[in-house]
N, C-alpha and C positions, 0 to 999 in steps of 0.2 A: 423691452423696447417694442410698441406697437408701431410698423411702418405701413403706410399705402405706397407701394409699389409699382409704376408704369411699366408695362411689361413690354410695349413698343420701342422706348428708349432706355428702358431697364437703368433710370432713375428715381430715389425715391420722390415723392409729394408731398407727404405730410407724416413729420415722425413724434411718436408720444415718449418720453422717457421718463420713467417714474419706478418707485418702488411696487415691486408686487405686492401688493393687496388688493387688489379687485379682481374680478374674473375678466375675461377677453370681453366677451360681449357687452363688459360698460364702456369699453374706448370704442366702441362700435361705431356708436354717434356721427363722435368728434373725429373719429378717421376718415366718415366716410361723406363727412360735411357737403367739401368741396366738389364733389362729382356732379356730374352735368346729366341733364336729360340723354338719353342713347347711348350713356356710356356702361360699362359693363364690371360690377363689382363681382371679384372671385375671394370667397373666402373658405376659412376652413370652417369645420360644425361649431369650434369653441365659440365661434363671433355669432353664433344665430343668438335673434333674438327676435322675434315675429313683432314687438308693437314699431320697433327699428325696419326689418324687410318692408313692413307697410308704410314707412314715412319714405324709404328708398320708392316704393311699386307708384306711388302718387305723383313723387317727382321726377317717375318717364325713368328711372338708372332703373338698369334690368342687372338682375343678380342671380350667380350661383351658385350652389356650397351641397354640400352632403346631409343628407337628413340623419336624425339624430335618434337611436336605438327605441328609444321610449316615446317618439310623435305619434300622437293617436290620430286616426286621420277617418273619412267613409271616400271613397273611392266614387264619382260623379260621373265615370266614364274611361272608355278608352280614346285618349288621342290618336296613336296612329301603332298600326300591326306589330309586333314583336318580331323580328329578323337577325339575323346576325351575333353580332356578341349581345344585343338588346335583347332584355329578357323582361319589360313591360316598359311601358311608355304611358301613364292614365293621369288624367283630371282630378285633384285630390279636395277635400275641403277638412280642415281639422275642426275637431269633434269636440274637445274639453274646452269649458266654457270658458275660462281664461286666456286661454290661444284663440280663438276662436273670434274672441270680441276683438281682439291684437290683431289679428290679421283676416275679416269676412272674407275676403277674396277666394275664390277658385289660384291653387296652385299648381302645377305641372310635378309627378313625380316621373321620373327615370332609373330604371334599375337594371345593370348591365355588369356582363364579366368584364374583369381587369387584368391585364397584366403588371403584377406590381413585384420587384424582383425576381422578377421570372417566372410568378407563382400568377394563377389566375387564380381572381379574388370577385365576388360579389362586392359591388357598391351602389348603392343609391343616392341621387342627386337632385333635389326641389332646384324649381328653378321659377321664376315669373311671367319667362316669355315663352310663349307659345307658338312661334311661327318657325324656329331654327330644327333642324333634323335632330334627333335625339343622338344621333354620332359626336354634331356640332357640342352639345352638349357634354359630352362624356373630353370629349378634348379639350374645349375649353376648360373646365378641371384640372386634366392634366397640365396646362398651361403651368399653373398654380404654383407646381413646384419650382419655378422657377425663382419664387421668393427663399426657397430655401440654399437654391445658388445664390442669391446674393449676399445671405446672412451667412454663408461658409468663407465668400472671397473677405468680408472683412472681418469674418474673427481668426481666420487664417493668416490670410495675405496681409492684413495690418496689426497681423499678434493681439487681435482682444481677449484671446485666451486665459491671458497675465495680464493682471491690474495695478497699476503703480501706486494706488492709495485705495484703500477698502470701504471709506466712510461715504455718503451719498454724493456730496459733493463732487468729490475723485472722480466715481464711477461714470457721474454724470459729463462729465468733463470730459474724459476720455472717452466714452460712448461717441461726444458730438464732432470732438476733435477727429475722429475715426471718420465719421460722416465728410465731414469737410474736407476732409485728406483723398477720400473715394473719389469726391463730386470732381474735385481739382484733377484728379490723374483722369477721370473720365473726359473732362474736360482738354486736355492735355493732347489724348486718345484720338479727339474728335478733330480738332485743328490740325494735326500732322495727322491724319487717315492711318495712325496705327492700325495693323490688320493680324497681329498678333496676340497674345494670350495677355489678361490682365494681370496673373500674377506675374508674366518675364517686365511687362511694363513697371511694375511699382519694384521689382529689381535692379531692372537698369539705373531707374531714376534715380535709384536708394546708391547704387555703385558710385554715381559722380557728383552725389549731391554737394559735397565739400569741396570740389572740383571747378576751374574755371573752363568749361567746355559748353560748346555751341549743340543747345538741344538736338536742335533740329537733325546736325549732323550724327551725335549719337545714336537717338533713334532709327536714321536708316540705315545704318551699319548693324544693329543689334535685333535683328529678326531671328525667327528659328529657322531650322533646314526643312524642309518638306514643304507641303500643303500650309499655308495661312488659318491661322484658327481666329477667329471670330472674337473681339473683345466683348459682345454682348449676343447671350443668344436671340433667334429672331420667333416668336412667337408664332407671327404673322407668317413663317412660311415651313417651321414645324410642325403645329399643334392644329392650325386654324383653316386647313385646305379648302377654301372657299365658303366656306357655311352653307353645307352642302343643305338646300330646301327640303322640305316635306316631298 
């Protein structure tokens, strides 16, 4: 399943479901069709594809993703000082002639420690736009994983784990059935201002679903004890601290 994923209202956009046989970056395209000028695509390396980045870089969508072990590149410059966990920040242009004629553009590379399980990890990051701070940069990234919180709440929280028929059909089926089942409880989430966890929400609902009971009331009897947890995380005020400038 290739999903484009809105990380504001942490709904999917646009979802591909097929058999593996392709690489990631042929659904690159058609996932990433729909995106507007200013908007900002975050993907992982598998999706690069440079004659793709350039049809994104033309139509104004600025993107970011990690560069890929084997990009050959000449270095045209440094953008802005090395500081902090930023350990280069320079104006790249790639060098093999195949890439090369895919994407003429000057790109921005960023290469900065991580912390990723606790461990500090070198990463690097191409990116298109050059005006945002290379911090803003390495966060934005980070943002990223939040598509793999979304792919855990429904192979978890709605059992995709276990397949009730194994042939394409089935899978297909129950992939979308899954999808619709999500959008409805998020939906659900957002009209009664649930301010609780998603998996107690698709509990509850699951407890009285054969039940003649007044939603509304269920749900605000059925919160947890403590602090309010958040049904969707928020991007915008974890990851993205003001897009601190140059």
């Amino acid at each position: 399943m290739h999903l484009r994923l809105d990380l504001h209202s942490f709904l999917p956009e646009f979802v591909i479901v097929k058999a593996a046989k392709t690489h990631d970056s042929t659904e690159a395209k058609e996932l990433c069709a729909g995106m507007k000028a200013g908007e900002v695509g975050i993907f992982d390396k598998a999706y690069v594809d440079f004659p793709h980045l350039n049809i994104l870089h033309k139509r104004g969508v600025f993107w970011v993703t990690r560069a890929k072990d084997n990009m050959q590149y000449e270095v045209m410059g440094q953008h802005t000082s090395a500081k902090g966990k930023i350990i280069r920040d320079i104006r790249i242009r790639l060098i093999v002639d195949k890439s090369s004629k895919a994407y003429p553009e000057d790109m921005r590379l960023v290469e900065a420690n991580v912390v990723i399980d606790g461990k500090e990890r070198i990463m690097t990051y191409i990116t298109n736009n050059f005006d945002w701070s290379p911090n803003s940069i390495c966060d934005l990234y980070k943002a990223r994983w939040l598509i793999e919180i979304f792919f855990k709440q429904i192979k978890q929280t709605l059992q995709l784990a276990d397949f009730l028929g194994y042939n394409e059909n089935a899978v297909k089926w129950q992939l979308w059935i899954a999808l619709l089942t999500y959008i409805l409880l998020r939906y659900i989430a957002y009209i009664q201002e649930w301010a609780f966890s998603f998996p107690r929400l698709f509990t509850v609902l699951r407890g009285v679903m054969w039940n003649y009971y007044d939603m509304i009331e269920v749900l605000k009897c059925c919160g947890t004890a403590g602090a309010p947890i958040r049904v969707r995380a928020a991007p915008e005020h974890g990851f993205l601290p003001g897009f601190t400038p140059i």
